[in-house]
Steps between C-alpha positions, in 0.01 A plus 500: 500500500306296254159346549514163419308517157732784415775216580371154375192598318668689197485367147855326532435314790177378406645378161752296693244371737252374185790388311527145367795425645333622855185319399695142368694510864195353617315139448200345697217714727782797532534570139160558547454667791767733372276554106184590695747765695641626190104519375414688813748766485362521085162513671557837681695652259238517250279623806677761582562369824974429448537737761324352830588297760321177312699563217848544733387138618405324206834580346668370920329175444673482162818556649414282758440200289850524320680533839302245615315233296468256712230685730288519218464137430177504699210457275285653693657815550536454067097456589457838649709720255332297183181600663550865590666538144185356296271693646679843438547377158152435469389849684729668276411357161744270400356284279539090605609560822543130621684423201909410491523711226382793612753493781786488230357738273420782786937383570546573147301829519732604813813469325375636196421848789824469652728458166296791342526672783904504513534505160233769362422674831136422437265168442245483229291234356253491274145452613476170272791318666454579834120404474615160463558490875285735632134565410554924424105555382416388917829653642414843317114431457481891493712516181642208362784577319505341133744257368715735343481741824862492691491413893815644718563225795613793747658439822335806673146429338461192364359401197430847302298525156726797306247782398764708299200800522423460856908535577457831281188649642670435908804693347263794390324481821784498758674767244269723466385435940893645554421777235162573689734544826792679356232783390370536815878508646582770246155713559579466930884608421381797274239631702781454804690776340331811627608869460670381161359565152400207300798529232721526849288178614598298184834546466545371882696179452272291707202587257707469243612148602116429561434613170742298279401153711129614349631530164674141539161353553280683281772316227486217675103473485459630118774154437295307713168599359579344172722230588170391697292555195738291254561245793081444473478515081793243533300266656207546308795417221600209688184377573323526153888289334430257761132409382369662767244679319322426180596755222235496296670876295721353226764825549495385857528153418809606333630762703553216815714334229744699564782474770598886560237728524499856680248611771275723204518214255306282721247785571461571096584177351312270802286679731305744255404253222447165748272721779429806367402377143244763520427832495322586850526725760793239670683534202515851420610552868766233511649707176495804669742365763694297261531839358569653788748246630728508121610811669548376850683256344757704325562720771565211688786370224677814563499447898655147433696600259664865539693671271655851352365402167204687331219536271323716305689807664412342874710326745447170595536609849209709452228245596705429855560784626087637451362205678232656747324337755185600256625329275567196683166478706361503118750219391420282782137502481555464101688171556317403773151509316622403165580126684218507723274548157665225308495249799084592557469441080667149522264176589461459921724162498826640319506884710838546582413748789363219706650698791336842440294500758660436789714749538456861538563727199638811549319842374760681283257796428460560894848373611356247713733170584433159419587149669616236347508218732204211383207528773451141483898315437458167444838392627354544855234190443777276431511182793803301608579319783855437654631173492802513729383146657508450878791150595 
């Protein structure tokens, strides 16, 4: 049986509910009642809080006021939900939270959720037009995002800054947590096997099926470990074309001219000459893993992108199939530190790695696990009051 946000509160219904033709059913103190409703059910959306009883209830008195408008011509119950509305609005950063307008614009901004939401299975704004309604350097005061920066409206978790290198880094944590377990599983199944010899041991199917789900992820995590390093350098990219920085290196200045770029452009063409303009000990070490990563890099082309072709007398398979986990522990701690060096070189205010250090890295060398779940979330400090009123 459905819950009753899994029934009314989905994307469809809530685009019929803040429809104009819903809205324009209305006149007088019920029209009203019914836009600080529709504001309400906005108002824990972009908490985080669309699946909780207040939120089944704001959307009820909604319903309630179509069924029945008359009920709601009492201006003082209008009184109450006006009043319980403003001051989440207020405790939530929404900028002129008395004002008519903002109640139309925060309607606007919940069809806007609901329409992207059927249509593109996902809701995101730029940080410059949703800033006109809500004040993101005090709703994010631990990292504002910056005009440019895209916001997802989420229906699980509210209002969510996308940090295309934080996505990237969870994906090598969680991945490379399994692969942690699935060595462990294999090591407890081979050492299970007593009274065989080892080359009887591996040839056991469920080692061998133990073994080929480790192979999976050791791919998996040599893709993810540059994907994570070009999703960082492409915001660097983004960031410097946006005006975010001030390029001072004229090759630079030229380079962010440019609309497609690849992952070691930026690094040669951007980061070297704009932050590493000279020759110290920083520098020589970020061109060691530069260096170091050109061939990370390539093996990872051939992962993505396999093939029976070769070159120079070797297979392209070649670099696939001799994957180690040496070699990965080496590639991840590559990738990892060639970001984590770039992000320490760049000025305090525009780090991209804001979130760093609140999580807990994982130690590749000494196959320790990480977690990536933010010690201090600031989706739980979020405050709204229900407004279902009492008649």
């Amino acid at each position: 049986m459905l819950t009753y946000i899994e029934k009314y509160g989905t994307a469809d219904h809530l685009e019929e509910l803040a429809s104009s033709k819903m809205v324009n059913k209305l006149s007088g103190t019920p029209k009203k009642c019914y836009k600080y409703a529709l504001v309400a059910i906005l108002l824990n959306i972009s908490c985080g809080n669309h699946k909780t009883v207040g939120q089944e209830q704001n959307i009820e008195l909604a319903k309630s006021i179509l069924r029945n408008p008359i009920s709601y011509k009492n201006k003082e119950v209008l009184k109450q939900i006006q009043s319980i509305v403003e001051k989440s609005l207020i405790a939530n950063s929404f900028n002129n939270a008395r004002m008519p307008e903002t109640i139309d614009k925060a309607i606007t901004l919940l069809r806007k959720c609901t329409s992207d939401k059927i249509n593109n299975e996902v809701c995101l704004i730029k940080a410059s037009e949703l800033s006109e309604l809500i004040n993101l350097n005090e709703r994010f005061s631990k990292h504002p995002p910056q005009a440019h920066h895209w916001i997802d409206i989420n229906f699980k978790s509210g209002l969510t800054p996308t940090i295309p290198d934080l996505i990237l880094y969870s994906d090598i944590i969680n991945t490379w947590n399994i692969f942690l377990e699935k060595n462990k599983e294999y090591s407890t199944k081979f050492e299970s096997l007593t009274g065989l010899l080892n080359v009887e041991r591996e040839v056991q199917s469920e080692v061998r099926k133990l073994e080929y789900e480790n192979q999976a992820l050791v791919r998996n995590l040599w893709v993810l470990s540059v994907s994570f390093v070009e999703s960082y350098l492409y915001y660097v990219f983004y960031n410097a074309k946006c005006g975010s920085f001030e390029i001072e290196n004229e090759e630079a200045i030229e380079f962010v001219k440019l609309k497609k770029v690849g992952g070691l452009e930026i690094l040669k063409s951007l980061i070297l000459p704009e932050f590493f303009s000279y020759e110290n000990e920083l520098k020589i070490q970020l061109t060691e893993l530069i260096t170091n990563y050109d061939e990370i890099y390539k093996r990872r082309h051939r992962l993505v992108h396999p093939s029976a072709f070769e070159e120079s007398n070797q297979s392209h398979l070649a670099p696939i199939i001799t994957i180690t986990i040496d070699k990965l522990i080496n590639t991840l701690n590559t990738c990892v530190d060639l970001v984590e060096l770039i992000d320490n070189i760049l000025p305090e205010e525009k780090r991209i790695l804001f979130w760093w250090n609140r999580i807990e890295h994982p130690d590749f060398t000494n196959s320790k696990p990480g977690n990536m779940v933010l010690n201090d979330n600031q989706i739980s400090t979020f405050k709204y009051n229900n407004i279902y009123p009492e008649k």
